[in-house]
Every structure is written in structure tokens, then in C-alpha cells.
FIDRENKE-425008 format. One line per field, with one value per atom (N, C-alpha, C): residue in one letter; residue number from 1; atom name; chain; x negated, y negated, z negated. Coordinates in nm, 3 decimals, padded with zeros to 5 digits. Layout:
<rs>
residuo <- c(A; ...)
num <- c(NUM; ...)
atomo <- c(CA; ...)
cadena <- c(A; ...)
east <- c(X; ...)
north <- c(Y; ...)
up <- c(Z; ...)
</rs>
This chain:
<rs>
residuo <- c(X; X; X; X; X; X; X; X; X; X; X; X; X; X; X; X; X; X; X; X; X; X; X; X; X; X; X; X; X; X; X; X; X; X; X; X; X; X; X; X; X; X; X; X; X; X; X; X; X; X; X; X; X; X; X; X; X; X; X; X; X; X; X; X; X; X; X; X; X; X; X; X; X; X; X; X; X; X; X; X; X; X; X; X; X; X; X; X; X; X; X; X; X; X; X; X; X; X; X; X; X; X; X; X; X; X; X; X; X; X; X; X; X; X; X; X; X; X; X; X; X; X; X; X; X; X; X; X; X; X; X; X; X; X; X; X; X; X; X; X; X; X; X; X; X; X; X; X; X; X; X; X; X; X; X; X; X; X; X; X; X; X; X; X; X; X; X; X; X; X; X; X; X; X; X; X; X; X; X; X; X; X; X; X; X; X; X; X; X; X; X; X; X; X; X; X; X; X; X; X; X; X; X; X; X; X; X; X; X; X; X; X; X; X; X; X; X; X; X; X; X; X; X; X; X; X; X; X; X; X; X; X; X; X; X; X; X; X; X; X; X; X; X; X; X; X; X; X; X; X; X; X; X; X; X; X; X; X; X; X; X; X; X; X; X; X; X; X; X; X; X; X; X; X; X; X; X; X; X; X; X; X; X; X; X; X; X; X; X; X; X; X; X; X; X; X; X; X; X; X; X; X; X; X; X; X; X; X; X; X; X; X; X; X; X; X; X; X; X; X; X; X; X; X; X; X; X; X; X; X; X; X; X; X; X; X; X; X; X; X; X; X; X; X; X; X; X; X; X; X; X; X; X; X; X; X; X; X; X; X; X; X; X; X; X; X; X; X; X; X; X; X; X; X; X; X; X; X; X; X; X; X; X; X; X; X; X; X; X; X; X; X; X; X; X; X; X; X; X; X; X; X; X; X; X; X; X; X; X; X; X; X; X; X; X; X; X; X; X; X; X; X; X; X; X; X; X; X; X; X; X; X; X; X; X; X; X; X; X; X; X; X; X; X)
num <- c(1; 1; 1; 2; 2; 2; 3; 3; 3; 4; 4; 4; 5; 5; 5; 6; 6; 6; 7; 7; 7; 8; 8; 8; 9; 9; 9; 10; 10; 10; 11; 11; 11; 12; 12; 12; 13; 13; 13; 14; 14; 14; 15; 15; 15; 16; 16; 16; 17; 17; 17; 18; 18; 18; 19; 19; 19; 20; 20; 20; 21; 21; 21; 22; 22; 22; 23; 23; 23; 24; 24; 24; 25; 25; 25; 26; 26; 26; 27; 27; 27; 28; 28; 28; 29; 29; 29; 30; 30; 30; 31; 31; 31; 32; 32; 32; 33; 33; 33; 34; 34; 34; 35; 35; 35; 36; 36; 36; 37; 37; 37; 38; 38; 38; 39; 39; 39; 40; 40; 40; 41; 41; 41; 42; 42; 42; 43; 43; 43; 44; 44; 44; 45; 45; 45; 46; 46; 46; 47; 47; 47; 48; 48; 48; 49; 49; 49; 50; 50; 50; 51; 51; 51; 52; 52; 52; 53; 53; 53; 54; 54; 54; 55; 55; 55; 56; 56; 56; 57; 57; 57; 58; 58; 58; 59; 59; 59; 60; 60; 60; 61; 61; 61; 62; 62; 62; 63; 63; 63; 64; 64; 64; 65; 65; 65; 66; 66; 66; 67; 67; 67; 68; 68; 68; 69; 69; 69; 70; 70; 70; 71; 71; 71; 72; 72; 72; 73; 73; 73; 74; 74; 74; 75; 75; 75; 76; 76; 76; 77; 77; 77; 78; 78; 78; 79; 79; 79; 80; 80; 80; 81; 81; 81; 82; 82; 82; 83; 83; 83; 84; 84; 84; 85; 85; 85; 86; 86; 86; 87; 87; 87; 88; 88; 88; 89; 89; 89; 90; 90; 90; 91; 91; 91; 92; 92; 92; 93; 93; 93; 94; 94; 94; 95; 95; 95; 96; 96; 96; 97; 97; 97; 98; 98; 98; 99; 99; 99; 100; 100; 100; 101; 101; 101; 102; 102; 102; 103; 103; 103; 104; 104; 104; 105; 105; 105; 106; 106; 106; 107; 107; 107; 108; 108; 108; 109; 109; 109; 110; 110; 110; 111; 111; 111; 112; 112; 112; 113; 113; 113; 114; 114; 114; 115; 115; 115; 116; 116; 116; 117; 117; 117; 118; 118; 118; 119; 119; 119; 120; 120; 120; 121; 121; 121; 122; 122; 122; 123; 123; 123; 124; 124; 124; 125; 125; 125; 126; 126; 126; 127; 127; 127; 128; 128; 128; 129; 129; 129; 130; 130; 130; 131; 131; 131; 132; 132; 132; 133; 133; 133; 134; 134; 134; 135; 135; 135; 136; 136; 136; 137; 137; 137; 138; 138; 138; 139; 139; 139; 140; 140; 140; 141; 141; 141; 142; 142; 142; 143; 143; 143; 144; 144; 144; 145; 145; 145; 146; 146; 146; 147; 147; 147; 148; 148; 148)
atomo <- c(N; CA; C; N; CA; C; N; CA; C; N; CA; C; N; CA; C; N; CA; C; N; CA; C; N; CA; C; N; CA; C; N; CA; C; N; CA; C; N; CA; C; N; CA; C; N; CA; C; N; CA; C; N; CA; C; N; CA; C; N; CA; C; N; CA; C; N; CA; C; N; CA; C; N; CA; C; N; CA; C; N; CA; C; N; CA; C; N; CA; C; N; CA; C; N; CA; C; N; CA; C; N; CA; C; N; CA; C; N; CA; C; N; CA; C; N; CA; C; N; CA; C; N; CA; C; N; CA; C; N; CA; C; N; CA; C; N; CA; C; N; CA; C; N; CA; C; N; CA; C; N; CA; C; N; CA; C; N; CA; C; N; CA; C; N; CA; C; N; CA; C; N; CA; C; N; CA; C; N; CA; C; N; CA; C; N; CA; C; N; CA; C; N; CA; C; N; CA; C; N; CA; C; N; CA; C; N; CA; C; N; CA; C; N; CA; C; N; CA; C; N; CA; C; N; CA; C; N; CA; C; N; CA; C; N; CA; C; N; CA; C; N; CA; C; N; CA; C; N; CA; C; N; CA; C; N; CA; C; N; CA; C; N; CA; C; N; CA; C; N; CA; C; N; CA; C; N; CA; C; N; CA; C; N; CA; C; N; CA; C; N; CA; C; N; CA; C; N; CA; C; N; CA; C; N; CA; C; N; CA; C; N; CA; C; N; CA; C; N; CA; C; N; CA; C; N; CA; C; N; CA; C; N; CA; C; N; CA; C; N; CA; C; N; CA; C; N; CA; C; N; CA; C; N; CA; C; N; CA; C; N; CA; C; N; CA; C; N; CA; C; N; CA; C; N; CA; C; N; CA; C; N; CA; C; N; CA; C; N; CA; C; N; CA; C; N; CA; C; N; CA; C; N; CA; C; N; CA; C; N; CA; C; N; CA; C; N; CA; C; N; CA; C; N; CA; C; N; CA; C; N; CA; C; N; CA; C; N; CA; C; N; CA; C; N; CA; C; N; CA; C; N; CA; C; N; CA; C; N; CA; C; N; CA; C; N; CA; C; N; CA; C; N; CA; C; N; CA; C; N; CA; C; N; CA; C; N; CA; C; N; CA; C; N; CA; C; N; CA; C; N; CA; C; N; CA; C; N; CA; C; N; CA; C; N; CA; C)
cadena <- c(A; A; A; A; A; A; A; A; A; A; A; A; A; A; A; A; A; A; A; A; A; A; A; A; A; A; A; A; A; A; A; A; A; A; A; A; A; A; A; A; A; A; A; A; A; A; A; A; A; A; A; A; A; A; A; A; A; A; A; A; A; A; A; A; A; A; A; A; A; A; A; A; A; A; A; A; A; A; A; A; A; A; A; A; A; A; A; A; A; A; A; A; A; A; A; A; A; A; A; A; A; A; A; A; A; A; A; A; A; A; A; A; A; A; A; A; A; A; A; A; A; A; A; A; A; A; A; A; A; A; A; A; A; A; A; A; A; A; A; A; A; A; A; A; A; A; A; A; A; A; A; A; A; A; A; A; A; A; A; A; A; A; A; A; A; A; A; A; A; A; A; A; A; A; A; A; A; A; A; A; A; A; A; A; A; A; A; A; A; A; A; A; A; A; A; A; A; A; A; A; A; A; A; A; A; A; A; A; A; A; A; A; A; A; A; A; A; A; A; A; A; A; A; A; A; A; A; A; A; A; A; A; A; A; A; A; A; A; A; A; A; A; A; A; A; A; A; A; A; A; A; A; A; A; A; A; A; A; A; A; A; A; A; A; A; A; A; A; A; A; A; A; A; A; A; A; A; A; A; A; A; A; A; A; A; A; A; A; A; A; A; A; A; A; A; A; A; A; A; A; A; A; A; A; A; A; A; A; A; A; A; A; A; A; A; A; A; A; A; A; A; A; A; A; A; A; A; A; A; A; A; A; A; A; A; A; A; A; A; A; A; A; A; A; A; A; A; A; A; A; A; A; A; A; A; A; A; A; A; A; A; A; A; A; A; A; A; A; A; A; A; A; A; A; A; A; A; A; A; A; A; A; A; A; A; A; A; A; A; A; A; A; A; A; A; A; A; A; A; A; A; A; A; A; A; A; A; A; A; A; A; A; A; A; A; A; A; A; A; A; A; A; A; A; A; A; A; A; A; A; A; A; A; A; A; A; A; A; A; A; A; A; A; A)
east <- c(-02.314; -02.252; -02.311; -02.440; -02.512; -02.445; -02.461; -02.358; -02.253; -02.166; -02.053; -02.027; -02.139; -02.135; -02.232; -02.275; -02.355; -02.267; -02.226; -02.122; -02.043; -02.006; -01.908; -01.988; -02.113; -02.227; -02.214; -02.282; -02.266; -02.165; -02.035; -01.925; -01.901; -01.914; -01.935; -01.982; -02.140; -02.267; -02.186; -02.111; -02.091; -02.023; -01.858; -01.790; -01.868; -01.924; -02.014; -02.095; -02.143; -02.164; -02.081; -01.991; -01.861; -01.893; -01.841; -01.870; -01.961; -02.061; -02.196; -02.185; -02.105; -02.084; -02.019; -02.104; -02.051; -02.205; -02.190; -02.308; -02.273; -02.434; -02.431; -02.579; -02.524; -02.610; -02.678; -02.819; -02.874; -02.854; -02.863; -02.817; -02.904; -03.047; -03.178; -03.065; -03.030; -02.975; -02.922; -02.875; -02.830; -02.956; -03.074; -03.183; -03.258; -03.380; -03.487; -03.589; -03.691; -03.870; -03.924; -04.033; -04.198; -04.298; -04.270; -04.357; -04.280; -04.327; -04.289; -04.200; -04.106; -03.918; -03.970; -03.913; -03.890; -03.824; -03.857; -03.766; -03.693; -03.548; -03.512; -03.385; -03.287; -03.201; -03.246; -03.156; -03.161; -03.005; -03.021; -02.847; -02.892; -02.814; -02.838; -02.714; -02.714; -02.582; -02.616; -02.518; -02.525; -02.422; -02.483; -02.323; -02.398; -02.270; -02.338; -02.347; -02.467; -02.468; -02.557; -02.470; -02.487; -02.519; -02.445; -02.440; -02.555; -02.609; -02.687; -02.656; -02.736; -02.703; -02.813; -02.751; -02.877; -02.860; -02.959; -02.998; -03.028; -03.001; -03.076; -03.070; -03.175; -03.236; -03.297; -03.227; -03.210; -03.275; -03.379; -03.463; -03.481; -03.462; -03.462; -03.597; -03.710; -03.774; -03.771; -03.803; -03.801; -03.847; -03.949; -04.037; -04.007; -03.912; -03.852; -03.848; -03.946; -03.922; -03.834; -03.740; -03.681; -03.716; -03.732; -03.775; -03.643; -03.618; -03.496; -03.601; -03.558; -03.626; -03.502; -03.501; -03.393; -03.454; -03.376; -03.415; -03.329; -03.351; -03.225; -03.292; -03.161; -03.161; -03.131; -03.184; -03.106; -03.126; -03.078; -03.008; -03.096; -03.141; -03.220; -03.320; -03.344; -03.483; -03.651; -03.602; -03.720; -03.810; -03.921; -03.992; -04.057; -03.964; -03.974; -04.098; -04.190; -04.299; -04.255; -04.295; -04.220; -04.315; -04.466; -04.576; -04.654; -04.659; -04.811; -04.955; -04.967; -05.090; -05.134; -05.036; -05.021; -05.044; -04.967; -04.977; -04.849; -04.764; -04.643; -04.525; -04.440; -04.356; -04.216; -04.060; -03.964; -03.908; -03.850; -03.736; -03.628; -03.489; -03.366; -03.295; -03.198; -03.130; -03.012; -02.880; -02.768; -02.761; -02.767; -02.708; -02.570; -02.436; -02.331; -02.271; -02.162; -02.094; -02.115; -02.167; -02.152; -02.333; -02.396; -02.514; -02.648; -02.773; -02.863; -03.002; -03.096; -03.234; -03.329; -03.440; -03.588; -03.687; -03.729; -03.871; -03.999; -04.041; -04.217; -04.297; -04.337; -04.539; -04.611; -04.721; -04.830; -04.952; -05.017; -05.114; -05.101; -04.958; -04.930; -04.894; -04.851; -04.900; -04.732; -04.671; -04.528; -04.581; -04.515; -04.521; -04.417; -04.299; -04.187; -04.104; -04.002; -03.843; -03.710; -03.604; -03.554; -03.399; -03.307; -03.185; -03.084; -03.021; -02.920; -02.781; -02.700; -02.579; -02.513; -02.374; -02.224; -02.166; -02.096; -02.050; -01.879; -01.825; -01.654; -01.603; -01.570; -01.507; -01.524; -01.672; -01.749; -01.761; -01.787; -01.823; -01.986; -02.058; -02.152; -02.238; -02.355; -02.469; -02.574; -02.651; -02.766; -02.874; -02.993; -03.105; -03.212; -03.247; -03.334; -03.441; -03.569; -03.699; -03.847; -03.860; -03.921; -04.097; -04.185; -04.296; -04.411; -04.471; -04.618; -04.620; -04.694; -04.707; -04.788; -04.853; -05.020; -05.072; -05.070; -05.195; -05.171; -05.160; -05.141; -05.046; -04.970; -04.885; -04.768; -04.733; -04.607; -04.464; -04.398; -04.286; -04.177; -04.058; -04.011; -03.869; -03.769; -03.707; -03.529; -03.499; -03.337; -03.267; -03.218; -03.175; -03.045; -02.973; -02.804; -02.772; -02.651; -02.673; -02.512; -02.448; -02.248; -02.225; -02.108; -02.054; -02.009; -02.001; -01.982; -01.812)
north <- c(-00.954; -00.838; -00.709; -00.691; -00.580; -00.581; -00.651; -00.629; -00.565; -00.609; -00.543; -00.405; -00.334; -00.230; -00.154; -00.160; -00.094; -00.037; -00.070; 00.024; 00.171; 00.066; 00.153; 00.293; 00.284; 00.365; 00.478; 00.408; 00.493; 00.596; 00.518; 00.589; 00.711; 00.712; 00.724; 00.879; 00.864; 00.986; 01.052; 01.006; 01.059; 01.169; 01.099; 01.212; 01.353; 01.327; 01.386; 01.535; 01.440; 01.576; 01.624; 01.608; 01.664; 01.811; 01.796; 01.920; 02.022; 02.020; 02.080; 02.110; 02.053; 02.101; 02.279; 02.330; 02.458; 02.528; 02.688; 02.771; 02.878; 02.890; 02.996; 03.025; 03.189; 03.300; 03.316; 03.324; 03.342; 03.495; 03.473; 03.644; 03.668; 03.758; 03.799; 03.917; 03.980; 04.081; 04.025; 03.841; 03.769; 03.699; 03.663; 03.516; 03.614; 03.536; 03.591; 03.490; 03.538; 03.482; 03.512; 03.400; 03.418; 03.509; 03.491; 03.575; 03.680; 03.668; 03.795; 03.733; 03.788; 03.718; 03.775; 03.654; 03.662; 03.824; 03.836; 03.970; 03.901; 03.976; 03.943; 03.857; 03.776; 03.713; 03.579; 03.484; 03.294; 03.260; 03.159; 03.117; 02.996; 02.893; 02.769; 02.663; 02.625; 02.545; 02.371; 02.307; 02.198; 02.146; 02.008; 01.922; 01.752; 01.701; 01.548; 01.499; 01.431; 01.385; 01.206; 01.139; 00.959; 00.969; 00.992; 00.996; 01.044; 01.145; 01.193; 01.335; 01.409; 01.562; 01.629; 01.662; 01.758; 01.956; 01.984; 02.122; 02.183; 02.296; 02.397; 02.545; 02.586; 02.696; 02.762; 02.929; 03.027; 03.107; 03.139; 03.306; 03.413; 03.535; 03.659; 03.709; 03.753; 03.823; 03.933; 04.052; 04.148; 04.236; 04.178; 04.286; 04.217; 04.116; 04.085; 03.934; 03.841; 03.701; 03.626; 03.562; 03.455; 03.314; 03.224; 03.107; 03.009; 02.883; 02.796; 02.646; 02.585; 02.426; 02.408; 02.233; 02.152; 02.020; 01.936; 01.826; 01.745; 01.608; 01.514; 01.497; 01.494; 01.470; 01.296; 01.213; 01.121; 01.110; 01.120; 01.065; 00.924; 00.841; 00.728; 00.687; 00.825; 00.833; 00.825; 00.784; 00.711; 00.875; 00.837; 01.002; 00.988; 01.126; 01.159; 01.283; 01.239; 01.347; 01.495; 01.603; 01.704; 01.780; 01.778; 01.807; 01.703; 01.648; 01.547; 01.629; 01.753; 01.812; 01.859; 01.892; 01.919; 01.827; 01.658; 01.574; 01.595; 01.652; 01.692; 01.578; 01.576; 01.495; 01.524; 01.494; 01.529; 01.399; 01.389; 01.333; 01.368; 01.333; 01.348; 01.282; 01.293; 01.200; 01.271; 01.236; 01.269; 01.256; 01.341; 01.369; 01.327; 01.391; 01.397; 01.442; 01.477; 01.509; 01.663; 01.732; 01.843; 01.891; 01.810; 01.841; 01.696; 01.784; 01.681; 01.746; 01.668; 01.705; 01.672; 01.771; 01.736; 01.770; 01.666; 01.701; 01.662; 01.761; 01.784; 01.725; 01.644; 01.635; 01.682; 01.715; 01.746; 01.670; 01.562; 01.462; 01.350; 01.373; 01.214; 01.278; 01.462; 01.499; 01.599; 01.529; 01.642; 01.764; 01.862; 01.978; 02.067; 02.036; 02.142; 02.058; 02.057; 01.996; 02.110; 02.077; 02.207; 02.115; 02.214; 02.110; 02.232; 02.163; 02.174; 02.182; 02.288; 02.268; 02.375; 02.303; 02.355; 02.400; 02.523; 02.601; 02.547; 02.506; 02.462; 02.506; 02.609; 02.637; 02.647; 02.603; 02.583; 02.689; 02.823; 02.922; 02.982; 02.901; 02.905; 02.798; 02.796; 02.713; 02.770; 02.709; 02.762; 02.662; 02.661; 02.612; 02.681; 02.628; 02.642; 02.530; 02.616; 02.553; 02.561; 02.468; 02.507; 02.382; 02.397; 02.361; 02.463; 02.393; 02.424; 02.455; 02.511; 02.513; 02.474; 02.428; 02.377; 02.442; 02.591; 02.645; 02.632; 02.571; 02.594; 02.726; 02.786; 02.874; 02.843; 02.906; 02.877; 02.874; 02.807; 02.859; 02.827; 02.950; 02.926; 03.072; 02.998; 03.090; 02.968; 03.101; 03.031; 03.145; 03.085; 03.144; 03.072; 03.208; 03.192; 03.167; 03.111; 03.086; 03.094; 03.201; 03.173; 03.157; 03.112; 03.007; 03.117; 03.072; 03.183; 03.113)
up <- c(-04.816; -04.756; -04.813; -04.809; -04.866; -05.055; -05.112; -05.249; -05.270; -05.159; -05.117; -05.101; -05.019; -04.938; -05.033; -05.113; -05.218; -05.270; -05.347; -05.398; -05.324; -05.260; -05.173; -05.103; -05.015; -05.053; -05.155; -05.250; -05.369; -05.381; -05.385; -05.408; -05.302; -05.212; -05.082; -05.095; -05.158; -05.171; -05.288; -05.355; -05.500; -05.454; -05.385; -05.315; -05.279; -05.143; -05.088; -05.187; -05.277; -05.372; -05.461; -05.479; -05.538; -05.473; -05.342; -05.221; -05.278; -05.302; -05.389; -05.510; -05.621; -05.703; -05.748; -05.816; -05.891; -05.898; -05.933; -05.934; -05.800; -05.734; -05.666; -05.640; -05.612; -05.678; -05.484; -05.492; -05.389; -05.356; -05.235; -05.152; -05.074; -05.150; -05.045; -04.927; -04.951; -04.834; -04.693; -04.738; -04.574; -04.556; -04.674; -04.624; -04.538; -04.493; -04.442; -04.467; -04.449; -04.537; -04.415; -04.402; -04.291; -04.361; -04.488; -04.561; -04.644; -04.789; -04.828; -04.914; -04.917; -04.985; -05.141; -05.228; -05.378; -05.377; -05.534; -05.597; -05.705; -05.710; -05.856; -05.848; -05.903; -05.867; -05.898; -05.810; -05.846; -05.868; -05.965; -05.990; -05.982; -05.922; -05.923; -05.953; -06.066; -06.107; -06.054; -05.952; -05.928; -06.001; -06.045; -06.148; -06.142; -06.091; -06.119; -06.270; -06.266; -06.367; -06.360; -06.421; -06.425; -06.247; -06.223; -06.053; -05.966; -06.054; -05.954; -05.956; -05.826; -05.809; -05.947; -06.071; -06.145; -06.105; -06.037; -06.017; -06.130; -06.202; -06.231; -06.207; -06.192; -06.124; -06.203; -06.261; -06.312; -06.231; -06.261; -06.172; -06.260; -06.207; -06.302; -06.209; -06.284; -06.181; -06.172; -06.093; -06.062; -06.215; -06.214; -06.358; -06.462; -06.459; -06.647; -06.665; -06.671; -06.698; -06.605; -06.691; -06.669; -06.624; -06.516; -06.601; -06.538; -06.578; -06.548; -06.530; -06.416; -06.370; -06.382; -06.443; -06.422; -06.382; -06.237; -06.198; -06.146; -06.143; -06.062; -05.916; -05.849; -05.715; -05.674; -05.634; -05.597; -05.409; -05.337; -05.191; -05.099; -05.209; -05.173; -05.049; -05.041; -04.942; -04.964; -05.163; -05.228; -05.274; -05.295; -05.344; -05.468; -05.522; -05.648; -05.690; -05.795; -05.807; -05.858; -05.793; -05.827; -05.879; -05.878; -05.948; -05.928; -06.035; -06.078; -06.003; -06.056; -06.103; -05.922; -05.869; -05.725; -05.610; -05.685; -05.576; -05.509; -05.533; -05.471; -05.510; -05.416; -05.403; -05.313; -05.345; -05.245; -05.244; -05.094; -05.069; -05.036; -05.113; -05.034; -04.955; -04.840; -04.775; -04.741; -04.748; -04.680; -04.519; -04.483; -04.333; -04.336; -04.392; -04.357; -04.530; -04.479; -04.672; -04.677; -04.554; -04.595; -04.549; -04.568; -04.516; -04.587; -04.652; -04.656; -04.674; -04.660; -04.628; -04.724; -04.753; -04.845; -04.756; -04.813; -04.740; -04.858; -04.848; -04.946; -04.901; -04.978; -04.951; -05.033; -04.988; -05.103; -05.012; -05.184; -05.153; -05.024; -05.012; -04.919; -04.734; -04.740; -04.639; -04.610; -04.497; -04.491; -04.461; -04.578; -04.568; -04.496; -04.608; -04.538; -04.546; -04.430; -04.444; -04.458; -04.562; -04.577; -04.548; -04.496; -04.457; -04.560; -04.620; -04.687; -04.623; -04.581; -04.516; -04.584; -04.575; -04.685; -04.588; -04.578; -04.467; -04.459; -04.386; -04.364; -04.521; -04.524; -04.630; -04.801; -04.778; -04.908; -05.007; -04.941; -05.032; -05.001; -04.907; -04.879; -04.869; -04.879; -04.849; -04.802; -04.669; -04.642; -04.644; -04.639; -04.706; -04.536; -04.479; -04.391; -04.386; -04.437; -04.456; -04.369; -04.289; -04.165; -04.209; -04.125; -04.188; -04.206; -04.332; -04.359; -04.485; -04.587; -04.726; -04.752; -04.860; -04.942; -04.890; -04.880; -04.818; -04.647; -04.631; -04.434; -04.383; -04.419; -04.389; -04.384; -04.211; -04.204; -04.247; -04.256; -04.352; -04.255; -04.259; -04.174; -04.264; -04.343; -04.457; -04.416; -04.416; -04.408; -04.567; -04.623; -04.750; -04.807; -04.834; -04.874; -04.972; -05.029; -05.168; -05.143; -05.212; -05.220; -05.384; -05.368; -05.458; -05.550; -05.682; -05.810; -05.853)
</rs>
């Protein structure tokens, strides 16, 4: 039975991020920060790729450098190292088709959980990240991201 339903699964999550697919440009003027909010713009292009969600993330900073991360997402629940050097680690999981969750560790220890939700009409996404950071500070940042 589980053979069966694997797939279908799969197929299932694939949909699901269809939903997520495109670029959008973060909007500091709707997020809000516990601390002190980034400067500068973020573009973030989502696109499946060999069935997984690949992110990349375009930052302009305020005083001039650029830099761009690119990473795969997979849904699994399984945890993927996101800094070696850190000890850091995320997991993803689908909530729903229009909604899913990460959660950080650093050195084996939940840090922050951030929930991912697609607004009805899909010209929005919000990102609310509640928790702790490496250094023990609270984090507590809901941040917008509309669709390009």
C-alpha cells in the first residue's frame, strides 16, 4: 500500500509548489523585525527543479554588495545542513498547499520555526519567524514578499 501512495504523495507536494512558484520582491515597509530590519532589497525566485522547491535569493545591500544563495528545498521532514561550519541545519514540511514550515537548528538545538503562508490569491507570501537565534535572541519577524 505504502508503494502505492508514494507516488501519489509526491505528486501531490509537487502540485502544491506549483502555488510558490515565480519571483517576489520582499516589502520592508509591510514586514516587521524584533530587532533591527535588513537594508536594501531581496528578490527571491522559486522554480521546481527534479521535483524539488530550488530558492534563490538575490540581496542588494544598502551600501552596494550584492550577494545571491541558491538551495533545494525538499518537504520530507528529513534535515538538510545549511551551514556545516555553524552546525546548522533546516527542516521542511507541508502544512497544506498553501502553507509550509522550517525549522532551524543550530548544533542539534531548535532555534527558529518560520511558517510559510500563500495568501488566497497568490500575490503574496508571508514568512513569520518566531524563536531564538544562535545567539539567544529573540526572534520574532513576520516579512512580506509579493509576487513579481
Amino acid at each position: 500500500m505504502a508503494l502505492i501512495l508514494a507516488p501519489l504523495v509526491a505528486l501531490a507536494q509537487q502540485n502544491d509548489m506549483k502555488l510558490w512558484v515565480g519571483t517576489w520582491k520582499r516589502n520592508l515597509a509591510k514586514s516587521t523585525y524584533s530587532g533591527t530590519p535588513p537594508t536594501g532589497d531581496q528578490t527571491v525566485k522559486l522554480e521546481i527543479v527534479n521535483g524539488l522547491l530550488q530558492v534563490t535569493s538575490t540581496t542588494v545591500n544598502a551600501q552596494g554588495p550584492t550577494t545571491t544563495a541558491t538551495y533545494l528545498v525538499k518537504f520530507d521532514g528529513s534535515e538538510r545542513i545549511s551551514n556545516a561550519q555553524a552546525e546548522a541545519a533546516m527542516t521542511y514540511t507541508f502544512v497544506d498547499a498553501r502553507t509550509y514550515e522550517g525549522f532551524a537548528k543550530v548544533k542539534g538545538q531548535l532555534t527558529t520555526t518560520t511558517r510559510y503562508a500563500l495568501a488566497a490569491d497568490g500575490k503574496t507570501h508571508t514568512l513569520t519567524t518566531t524563536g531564538k537565534n544562535a545567539q539567544g535572541q529573540v526572534v520574532n519577524n513576520v516579512v512580506i514578499y509579493e509576487k513579481q
